[in-house]
N, CA, C and O atoms as a printed pandas DataFrame, in Angstrom:
     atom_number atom_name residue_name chain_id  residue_number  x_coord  y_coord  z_coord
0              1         N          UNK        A               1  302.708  220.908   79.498
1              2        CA          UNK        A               1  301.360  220.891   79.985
2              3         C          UNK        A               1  300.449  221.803   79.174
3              4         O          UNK        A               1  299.329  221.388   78.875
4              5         N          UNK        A               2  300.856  223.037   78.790
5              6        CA          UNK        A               2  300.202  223.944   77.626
6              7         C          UNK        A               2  299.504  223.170   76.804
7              8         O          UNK        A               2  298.294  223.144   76.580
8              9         N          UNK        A               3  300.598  222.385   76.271
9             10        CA          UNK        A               3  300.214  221.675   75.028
10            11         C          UNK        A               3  298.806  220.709   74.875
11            12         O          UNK        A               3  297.937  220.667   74.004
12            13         N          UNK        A               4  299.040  219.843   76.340
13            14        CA          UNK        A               4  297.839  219.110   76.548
14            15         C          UNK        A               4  296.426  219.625   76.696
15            16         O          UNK        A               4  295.462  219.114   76.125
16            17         N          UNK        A               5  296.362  220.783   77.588
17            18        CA          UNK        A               5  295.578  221.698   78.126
18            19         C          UNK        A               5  294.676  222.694   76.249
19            20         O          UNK        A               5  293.487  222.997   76.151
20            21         N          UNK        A               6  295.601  222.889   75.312
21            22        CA          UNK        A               6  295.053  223.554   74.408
22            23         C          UNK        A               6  294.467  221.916   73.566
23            24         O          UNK        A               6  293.255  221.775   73.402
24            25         N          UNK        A               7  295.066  221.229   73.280
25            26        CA          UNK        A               7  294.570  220.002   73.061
26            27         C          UNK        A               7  293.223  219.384   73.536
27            28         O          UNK        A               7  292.718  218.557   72.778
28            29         N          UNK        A               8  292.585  219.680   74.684
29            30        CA          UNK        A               8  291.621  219.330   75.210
30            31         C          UNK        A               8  290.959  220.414   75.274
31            32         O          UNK        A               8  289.774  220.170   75.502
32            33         N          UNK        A               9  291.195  221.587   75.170
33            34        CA          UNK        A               9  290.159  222.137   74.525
34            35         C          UNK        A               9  289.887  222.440   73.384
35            36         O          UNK        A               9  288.941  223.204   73.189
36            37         N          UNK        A              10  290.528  222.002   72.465
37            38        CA          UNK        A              10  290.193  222.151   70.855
38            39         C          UNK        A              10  288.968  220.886   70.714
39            40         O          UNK        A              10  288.155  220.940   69.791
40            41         N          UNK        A              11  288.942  219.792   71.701
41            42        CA          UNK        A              11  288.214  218.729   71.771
42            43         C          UNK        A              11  286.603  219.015   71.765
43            44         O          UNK        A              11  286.123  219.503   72.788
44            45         N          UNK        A              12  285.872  218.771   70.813
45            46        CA          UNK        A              12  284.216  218.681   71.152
46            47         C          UNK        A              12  283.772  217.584   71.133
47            48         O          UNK        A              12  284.026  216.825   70.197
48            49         N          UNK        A              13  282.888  217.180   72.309
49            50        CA          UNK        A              13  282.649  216.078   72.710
50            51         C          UNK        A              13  281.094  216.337   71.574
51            52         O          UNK        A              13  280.679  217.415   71.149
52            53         N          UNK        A              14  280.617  215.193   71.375
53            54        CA          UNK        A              14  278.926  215.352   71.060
54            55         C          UNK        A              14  278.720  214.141   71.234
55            56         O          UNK        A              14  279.531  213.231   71.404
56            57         N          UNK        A              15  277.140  214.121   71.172
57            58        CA          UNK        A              15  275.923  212.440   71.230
58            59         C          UNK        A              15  275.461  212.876   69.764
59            60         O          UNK        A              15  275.727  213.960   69.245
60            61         N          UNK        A              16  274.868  212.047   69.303
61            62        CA          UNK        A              16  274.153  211.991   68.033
62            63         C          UNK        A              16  272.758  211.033   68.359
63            64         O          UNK        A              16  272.832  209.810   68.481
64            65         N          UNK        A              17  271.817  211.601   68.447
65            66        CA          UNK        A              17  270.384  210.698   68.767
66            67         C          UNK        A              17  269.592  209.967   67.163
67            68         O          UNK        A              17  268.525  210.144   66.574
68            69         N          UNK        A              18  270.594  209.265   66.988
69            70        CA          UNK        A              18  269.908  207.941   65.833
70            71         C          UNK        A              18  268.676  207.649   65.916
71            72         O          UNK        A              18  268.211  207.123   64.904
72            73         N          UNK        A              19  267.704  207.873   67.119
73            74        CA          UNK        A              19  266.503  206.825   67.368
74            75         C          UNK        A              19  265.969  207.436   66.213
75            76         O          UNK        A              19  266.575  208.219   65.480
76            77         N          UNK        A              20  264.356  206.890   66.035
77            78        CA          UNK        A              20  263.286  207.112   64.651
78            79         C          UNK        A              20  262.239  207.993   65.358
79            80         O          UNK        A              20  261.581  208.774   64.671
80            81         N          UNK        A              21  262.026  207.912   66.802
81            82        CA          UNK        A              21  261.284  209.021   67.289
82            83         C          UNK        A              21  261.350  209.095   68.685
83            84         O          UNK        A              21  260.309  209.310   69.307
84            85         N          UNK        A              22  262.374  208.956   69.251
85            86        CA          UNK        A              22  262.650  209.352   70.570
86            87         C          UNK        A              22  263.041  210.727   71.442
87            88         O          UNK        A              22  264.254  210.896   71.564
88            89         N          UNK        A              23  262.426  211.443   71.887
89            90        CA          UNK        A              23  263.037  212.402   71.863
90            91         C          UNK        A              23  263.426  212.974   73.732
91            92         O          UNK        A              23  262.610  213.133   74.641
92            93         N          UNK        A              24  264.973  213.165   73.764
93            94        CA          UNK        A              24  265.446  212.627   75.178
94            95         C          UNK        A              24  265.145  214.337   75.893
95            96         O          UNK        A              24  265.402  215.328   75.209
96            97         N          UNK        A              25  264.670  214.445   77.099
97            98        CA          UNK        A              25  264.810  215.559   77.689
98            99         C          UNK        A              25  266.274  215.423   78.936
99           100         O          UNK        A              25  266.314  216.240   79.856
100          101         N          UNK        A              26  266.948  214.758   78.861
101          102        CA          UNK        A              26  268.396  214.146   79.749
102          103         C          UNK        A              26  268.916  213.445   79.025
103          104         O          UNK        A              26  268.382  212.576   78.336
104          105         N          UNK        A              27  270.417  213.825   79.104
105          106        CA          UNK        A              27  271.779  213.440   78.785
106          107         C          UNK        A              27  272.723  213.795   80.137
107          108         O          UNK        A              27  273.335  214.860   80.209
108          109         N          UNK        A              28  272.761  212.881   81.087
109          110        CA          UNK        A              28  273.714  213.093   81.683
110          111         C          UNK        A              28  274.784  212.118   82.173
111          112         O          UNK        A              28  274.333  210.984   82.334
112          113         N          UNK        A              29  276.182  212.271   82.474
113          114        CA          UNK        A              29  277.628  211.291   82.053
114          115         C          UNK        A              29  278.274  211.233   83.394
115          116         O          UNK        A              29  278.469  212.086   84.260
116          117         N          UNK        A              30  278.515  210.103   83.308
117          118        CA          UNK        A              30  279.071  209.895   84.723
118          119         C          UNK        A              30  280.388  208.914   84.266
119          120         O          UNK        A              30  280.524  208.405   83.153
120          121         N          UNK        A              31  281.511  208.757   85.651
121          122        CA          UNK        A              31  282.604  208.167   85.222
122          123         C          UNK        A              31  282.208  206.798   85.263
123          124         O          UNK        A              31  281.569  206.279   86.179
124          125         N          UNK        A              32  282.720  206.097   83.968
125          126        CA          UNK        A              32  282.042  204.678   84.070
126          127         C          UNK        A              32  281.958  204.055   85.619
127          128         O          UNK        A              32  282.576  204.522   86.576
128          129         N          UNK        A              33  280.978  202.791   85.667
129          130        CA          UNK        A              33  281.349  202.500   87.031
130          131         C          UNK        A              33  280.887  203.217   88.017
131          132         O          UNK        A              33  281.013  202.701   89.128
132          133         N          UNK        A              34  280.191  204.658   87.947
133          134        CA          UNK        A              34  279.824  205.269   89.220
134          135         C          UNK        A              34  278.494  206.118   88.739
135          136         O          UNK        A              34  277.873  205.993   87.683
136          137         N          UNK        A              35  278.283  206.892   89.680
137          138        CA          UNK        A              35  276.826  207.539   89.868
138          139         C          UNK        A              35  276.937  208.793   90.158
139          140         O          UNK        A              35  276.181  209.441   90.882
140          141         N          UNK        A              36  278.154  209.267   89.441
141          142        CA          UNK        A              36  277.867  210.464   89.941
142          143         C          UNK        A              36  278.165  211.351   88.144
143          144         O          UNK        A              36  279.153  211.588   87.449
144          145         N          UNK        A              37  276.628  211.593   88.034
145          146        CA          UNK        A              37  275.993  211.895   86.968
146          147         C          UNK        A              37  276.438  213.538   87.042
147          148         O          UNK        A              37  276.161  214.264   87.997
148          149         N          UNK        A              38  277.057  213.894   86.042
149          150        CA          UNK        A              38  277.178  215.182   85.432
150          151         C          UNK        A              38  275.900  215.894   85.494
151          152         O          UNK        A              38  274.884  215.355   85.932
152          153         N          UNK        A              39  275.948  217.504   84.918
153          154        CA          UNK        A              39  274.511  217.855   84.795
154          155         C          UNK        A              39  273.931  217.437   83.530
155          156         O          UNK        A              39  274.580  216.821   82.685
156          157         N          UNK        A              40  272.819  217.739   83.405
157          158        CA          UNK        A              40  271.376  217.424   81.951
158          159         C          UNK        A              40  272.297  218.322   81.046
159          160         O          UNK        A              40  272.355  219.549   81.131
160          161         N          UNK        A              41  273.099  217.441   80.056
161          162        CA          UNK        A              41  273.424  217.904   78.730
162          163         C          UNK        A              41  272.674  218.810   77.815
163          164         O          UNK        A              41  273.071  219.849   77.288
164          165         N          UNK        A              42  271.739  218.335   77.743
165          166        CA          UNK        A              42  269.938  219.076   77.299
166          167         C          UNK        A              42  269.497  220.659   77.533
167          168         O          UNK        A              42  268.708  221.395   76.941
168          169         N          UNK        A              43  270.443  220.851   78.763
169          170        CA          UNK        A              43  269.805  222.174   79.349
170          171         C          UNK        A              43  270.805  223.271   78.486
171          172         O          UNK        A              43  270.666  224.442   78.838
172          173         N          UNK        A              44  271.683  223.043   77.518
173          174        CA          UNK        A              44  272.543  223.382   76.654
174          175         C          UNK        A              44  271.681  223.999   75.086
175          176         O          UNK        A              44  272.014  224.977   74.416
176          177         N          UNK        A              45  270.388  222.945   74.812
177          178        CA          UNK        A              45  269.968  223.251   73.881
178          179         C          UNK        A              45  268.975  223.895   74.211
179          180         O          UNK        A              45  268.409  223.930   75.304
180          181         N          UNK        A              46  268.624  224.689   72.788
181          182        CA          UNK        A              46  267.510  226.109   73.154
182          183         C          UNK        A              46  266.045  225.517   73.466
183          184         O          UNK        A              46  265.336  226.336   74.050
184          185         N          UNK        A              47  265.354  224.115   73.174
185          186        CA          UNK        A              47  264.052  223.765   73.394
186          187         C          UNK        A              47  264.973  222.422   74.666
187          188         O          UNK        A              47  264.497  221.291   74.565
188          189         N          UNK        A              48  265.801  222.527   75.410
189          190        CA          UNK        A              48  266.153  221.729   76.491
190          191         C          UNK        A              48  265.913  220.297   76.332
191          192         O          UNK        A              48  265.797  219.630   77.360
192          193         N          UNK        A              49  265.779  219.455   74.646
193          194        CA          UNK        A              49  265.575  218.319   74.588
194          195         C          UNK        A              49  266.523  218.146   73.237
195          196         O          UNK        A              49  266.877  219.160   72.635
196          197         N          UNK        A              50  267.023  216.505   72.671
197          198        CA          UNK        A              50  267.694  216.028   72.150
198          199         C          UNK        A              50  266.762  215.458   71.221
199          200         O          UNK        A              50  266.236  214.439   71.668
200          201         N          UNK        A              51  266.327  215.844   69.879
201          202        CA          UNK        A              51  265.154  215.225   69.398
202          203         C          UNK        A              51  265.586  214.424   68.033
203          204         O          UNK        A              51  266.422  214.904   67.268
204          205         N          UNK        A              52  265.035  213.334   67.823
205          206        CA          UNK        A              52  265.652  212.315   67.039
206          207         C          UNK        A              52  266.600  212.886   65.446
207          208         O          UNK        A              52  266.133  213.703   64.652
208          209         N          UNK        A              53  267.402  212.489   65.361
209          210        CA          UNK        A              53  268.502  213.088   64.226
210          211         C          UNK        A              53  269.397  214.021   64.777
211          212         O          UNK        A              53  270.412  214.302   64.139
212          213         N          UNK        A              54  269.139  214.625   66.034
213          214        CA          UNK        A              54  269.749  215.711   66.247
214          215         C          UNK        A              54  271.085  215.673   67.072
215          216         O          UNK        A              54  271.135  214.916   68.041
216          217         N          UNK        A              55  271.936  216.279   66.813
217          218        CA          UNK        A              55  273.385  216.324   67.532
218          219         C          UNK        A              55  273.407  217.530   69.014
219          220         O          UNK        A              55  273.275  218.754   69.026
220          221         N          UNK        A              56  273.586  216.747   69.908
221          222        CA          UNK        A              56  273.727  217.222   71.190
222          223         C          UNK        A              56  275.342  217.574   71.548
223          224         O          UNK        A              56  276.079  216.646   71.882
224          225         N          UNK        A              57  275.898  219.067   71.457
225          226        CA          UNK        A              57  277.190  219.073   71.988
226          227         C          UNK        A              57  277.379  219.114   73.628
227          228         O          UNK        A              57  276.984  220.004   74.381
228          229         N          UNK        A              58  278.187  217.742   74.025
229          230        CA          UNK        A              58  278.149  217.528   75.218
230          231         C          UNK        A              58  279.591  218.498   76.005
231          232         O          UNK        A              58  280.716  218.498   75.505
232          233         N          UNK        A              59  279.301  219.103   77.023
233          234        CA          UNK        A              59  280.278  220.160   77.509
234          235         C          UNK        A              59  280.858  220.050   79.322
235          236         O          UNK        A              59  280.309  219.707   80.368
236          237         N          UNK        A              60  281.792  220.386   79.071
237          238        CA          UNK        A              60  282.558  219.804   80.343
238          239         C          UNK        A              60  282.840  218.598   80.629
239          240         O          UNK        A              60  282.630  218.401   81.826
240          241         N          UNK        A              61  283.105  217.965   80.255
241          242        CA          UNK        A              61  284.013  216.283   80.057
242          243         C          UNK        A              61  285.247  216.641   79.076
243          244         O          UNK        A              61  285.415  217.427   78.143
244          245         N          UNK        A              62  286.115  215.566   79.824
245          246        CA          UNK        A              62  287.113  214.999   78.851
246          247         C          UNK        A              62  287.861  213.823   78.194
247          248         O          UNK        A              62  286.813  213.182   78.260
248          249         N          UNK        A              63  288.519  213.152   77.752
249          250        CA          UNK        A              63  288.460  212.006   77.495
250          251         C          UNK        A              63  288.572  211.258   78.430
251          252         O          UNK        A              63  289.153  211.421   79.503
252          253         N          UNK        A              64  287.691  209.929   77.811
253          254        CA          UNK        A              64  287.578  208.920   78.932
254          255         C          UNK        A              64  286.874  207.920   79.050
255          256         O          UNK        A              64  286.779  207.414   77.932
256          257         N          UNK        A              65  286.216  207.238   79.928
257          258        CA          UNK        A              65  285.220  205.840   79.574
258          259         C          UNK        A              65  284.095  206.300   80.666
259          260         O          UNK        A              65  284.236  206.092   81.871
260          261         N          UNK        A              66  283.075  206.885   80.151
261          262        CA          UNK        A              66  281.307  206.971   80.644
262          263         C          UNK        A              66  280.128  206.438   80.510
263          264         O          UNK        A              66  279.574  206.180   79.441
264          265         N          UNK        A              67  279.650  206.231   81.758
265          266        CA          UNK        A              67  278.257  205.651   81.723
266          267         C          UNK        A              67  277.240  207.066   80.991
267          268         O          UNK        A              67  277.698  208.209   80.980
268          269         N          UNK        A              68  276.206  206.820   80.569
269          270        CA          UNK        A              68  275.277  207.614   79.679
270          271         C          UNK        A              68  273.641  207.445   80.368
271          272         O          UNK        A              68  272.933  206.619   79.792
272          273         N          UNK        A              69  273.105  208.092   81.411
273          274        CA          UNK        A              69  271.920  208.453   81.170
274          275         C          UNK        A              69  271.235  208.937   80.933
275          276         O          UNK        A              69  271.127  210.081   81.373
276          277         N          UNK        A              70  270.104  208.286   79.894
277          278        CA          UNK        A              70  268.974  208.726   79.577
278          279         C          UNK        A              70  267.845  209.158   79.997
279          280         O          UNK        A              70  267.255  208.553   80.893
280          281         N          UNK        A              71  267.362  210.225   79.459
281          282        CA          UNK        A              71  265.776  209.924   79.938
282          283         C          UNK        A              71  264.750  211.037   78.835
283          284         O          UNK        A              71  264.900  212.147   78.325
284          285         N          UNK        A              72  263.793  210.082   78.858
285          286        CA          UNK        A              72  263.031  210.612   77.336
286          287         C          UNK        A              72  261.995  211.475   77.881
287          288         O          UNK        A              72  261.944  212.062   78.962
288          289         N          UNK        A              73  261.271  211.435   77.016
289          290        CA          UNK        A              73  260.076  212.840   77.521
290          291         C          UNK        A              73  259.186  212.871   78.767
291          292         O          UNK        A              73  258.825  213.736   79.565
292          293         N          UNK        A              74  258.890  210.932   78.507
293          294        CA          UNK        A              74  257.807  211.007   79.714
294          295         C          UNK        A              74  258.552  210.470   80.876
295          296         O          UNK        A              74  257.832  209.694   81.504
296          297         N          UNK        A              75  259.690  210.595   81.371
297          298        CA          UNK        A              75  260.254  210.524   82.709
298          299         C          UNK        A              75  261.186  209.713   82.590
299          300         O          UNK        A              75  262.205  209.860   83.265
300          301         N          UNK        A              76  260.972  208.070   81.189
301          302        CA          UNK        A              76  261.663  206.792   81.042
302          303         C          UNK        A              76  263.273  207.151   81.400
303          304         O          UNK        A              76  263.971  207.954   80.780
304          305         N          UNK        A              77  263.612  206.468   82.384
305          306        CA          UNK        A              77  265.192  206.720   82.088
306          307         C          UNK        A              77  266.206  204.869   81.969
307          308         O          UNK        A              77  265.796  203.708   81.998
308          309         N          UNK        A              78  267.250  205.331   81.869
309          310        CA          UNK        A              78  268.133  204.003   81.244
310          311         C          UNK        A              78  269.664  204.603   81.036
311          312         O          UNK        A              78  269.908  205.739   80.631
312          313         N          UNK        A              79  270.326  203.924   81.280
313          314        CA          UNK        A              79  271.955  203.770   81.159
314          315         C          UNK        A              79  272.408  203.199   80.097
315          316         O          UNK        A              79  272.223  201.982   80.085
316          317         N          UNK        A              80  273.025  203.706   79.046
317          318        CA          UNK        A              80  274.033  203.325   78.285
318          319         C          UNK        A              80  275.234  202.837   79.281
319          320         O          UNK        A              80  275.253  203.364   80.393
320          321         N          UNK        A              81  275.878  202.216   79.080
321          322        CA          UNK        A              81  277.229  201.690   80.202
322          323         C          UNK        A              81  278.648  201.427   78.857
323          324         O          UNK        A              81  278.607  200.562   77.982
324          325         N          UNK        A              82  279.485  202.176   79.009
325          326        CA          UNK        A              82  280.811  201.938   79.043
326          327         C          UNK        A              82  280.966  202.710   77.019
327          328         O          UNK        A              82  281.472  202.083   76.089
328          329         N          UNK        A              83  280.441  203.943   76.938
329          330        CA          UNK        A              83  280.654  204.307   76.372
330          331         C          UNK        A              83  282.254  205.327   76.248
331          332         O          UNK        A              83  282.729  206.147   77.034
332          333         N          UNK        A              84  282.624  204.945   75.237
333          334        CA          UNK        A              84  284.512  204.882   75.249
334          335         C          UNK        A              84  284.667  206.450   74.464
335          336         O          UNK        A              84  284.250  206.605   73.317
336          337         N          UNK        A              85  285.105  207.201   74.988
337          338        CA          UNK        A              85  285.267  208.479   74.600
338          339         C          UNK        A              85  287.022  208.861   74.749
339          340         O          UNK        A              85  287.610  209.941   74.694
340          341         N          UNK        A              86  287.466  207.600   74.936
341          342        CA          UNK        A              86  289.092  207.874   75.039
342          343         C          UNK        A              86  289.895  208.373   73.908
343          344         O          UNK        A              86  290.836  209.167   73.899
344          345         N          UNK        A              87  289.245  207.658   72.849
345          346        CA          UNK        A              87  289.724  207.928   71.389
346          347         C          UNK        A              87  288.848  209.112   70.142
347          348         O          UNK        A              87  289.269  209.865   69.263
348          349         N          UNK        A              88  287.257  208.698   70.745
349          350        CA          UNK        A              88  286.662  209.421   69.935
350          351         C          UNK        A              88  285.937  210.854   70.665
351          352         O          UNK        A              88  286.147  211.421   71.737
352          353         N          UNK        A              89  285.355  211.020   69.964
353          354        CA          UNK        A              89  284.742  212.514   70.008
354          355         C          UNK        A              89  283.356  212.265   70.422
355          356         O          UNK        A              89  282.841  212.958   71.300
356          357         N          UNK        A              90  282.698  211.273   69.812
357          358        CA          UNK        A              90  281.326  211.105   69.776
358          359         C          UNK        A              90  280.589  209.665   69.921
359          360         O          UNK        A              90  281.072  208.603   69.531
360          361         N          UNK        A              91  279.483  209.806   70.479
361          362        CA          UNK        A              91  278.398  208.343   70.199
362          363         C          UNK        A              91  277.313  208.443   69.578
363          364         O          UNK        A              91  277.029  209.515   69.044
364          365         N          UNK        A              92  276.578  207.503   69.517
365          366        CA          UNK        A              92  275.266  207.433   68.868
366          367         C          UNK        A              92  274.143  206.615   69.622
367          368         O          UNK        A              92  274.163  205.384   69.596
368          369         N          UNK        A              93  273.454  207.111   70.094
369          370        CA          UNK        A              93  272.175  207.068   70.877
370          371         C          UNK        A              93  271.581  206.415   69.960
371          372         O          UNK        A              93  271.599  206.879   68.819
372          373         N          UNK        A              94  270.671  204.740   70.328
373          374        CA          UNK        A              94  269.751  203.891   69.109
374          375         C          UNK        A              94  268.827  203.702   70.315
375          376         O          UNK        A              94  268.677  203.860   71.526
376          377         N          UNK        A              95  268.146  203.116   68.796
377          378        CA          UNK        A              95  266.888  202.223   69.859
378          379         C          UNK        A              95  267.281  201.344   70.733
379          380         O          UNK        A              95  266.833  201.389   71.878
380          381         N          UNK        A              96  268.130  200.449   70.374
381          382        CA          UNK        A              96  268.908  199.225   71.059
382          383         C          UNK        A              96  268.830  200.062   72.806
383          384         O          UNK        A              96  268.139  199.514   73.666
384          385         N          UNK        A              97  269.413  201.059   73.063
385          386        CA          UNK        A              97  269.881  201.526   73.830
386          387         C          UNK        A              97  268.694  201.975   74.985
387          388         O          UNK        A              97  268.929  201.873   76.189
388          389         N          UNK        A              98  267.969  202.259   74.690
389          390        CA          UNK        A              98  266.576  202.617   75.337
390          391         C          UNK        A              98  265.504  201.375   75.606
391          392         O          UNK        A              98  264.561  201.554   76.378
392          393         N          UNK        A              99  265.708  200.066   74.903
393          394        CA          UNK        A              99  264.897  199.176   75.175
394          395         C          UNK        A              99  265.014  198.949   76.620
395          396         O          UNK        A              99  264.035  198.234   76.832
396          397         N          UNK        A             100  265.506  199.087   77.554
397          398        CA          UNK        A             100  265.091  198.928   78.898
398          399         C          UNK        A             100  264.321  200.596   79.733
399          400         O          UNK        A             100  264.035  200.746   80.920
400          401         N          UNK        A             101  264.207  201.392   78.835
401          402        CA          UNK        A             101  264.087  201.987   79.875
402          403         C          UNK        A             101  262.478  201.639   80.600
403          404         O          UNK        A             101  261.615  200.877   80.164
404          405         N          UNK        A             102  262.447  202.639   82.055
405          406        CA          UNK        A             102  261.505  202.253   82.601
406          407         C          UNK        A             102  260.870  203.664   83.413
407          408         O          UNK        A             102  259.847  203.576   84.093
């Protein structure tokens, strides 16, 4: 059990925000399938927002399959759904991903 336990924490999760000018004030992760949203990833960084190009290290999760909400400056929010963190470390936040928000 050691073994697993130092293993998962050698693990850094991050988002990577691809958009061209989006800039998110929320990142928060929930277990796919449900609603129960982690806290604002965001509140991690020193100006509390995710601003386009920039790498967000996401903290307290571990591997697994999460829903992703968003929400940008002026309130817009939106769900990424079934982002796979079983294998990897990281995602990438696009435009694609925000076209619904509301």
């Amino acid at each position: 059990m050691a073994t697993t336990a130092a293993a998962q924490a050698g693990d850094r999760f991050a988002a990577f925000n691809s958009t061209t000018g989006t800039t998110l004030s929320g990142v928060y992760l929930a277990p796919a399938g449900t609603t129960a949203w982690g806290p604002n990833q965001t509140l991690s960084e020193h100006d509390h927002t995710l601003e386009p190009s920039e790498r967000l290290r996401l903290k307290g999760i571990t591997h697994g399959v999460y829903d992703v909400r968003l929400v940008d400056a002026a309130g817009h929010s939106c769900v990424k759904r079934g982002v796979d963190l079983t294998h990897e470390t990281s995602f990438e936040i696009r435009e694609s991903d925000l076209a619904g928000c509301r």
